[in-house]
C-alpha positions in Angstrom: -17.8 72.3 34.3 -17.4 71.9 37.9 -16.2 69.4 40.3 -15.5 68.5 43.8 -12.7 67.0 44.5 -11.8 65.3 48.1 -8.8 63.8 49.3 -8.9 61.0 52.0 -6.4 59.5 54.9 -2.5 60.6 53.9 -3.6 62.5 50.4 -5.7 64.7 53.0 -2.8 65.1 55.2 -1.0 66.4 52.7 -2.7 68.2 50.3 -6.1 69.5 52.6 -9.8 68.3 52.5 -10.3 68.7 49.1 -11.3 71.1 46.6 -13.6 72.7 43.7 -11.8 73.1 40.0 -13.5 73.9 36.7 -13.1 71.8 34.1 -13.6 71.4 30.4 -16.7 69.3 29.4 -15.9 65.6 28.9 -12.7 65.4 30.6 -12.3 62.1 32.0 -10.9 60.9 35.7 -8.0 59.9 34.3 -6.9 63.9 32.7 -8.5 65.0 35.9 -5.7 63.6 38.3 -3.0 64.6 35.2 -4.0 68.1 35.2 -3.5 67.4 39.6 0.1 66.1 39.2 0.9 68.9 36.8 0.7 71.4 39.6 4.1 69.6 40.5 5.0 70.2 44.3 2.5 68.0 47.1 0.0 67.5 44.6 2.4 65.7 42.0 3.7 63.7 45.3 0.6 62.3 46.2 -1.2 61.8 43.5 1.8 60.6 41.2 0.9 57.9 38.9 3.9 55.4 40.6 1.7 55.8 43.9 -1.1 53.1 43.9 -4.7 54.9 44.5 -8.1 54.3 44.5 -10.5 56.5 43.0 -14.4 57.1 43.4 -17.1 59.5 41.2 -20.3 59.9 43.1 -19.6 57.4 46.0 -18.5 54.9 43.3 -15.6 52.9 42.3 -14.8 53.9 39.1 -12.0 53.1 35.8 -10.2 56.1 35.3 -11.8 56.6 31.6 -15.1 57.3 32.9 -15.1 61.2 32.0 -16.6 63.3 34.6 -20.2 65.1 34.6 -20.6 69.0 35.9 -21.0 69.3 39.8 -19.9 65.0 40.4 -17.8 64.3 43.2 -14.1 63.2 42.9 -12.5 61.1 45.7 -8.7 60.1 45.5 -7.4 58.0 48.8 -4.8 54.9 49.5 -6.2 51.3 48.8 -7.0 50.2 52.4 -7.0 46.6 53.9 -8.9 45.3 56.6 -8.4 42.5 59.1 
């Protein structure tokens, strides 16, 4: 299946806008960013599990069980704070 991935603030500055993978059916979010660090190199930088990140599937926050659905969208970015 596919799915779009995006990256957002310092995950975009260091591993691009984002991206399109194909995936087997039923994989979840959590194999999803696995399968990301495995590539070792920027990817297992900044998407390393010791990193704290916030993750979204269709513009939603989302537990990282939730397996994915062909054509979703993926977002990976830094918890943010406001003031």
């Amino acid at each position: 299946m596919k799915v779009r991935v995006r990256y957002f603030a310092s995950i975009r500055e260091a591993l691009g806008a984002g991206e399109t993978l194909d995936l087997a059916a039923g994989t979840t979010l959590a194999e999803l960013r696995e399968h990301l660090i495995l590539r070792g190199g920027r990817h297992a930088e900044a998407l390393g599990r010791t990193r704290a990140l916030r993750a979204a599937l269709d513009q939603r926050m989302v537990e990282e069980t939730l397996p994915l659905e062909q054509d979703c969208e993926v977002a990976f970015f830094p918890p943010v704070t406001g003031g």
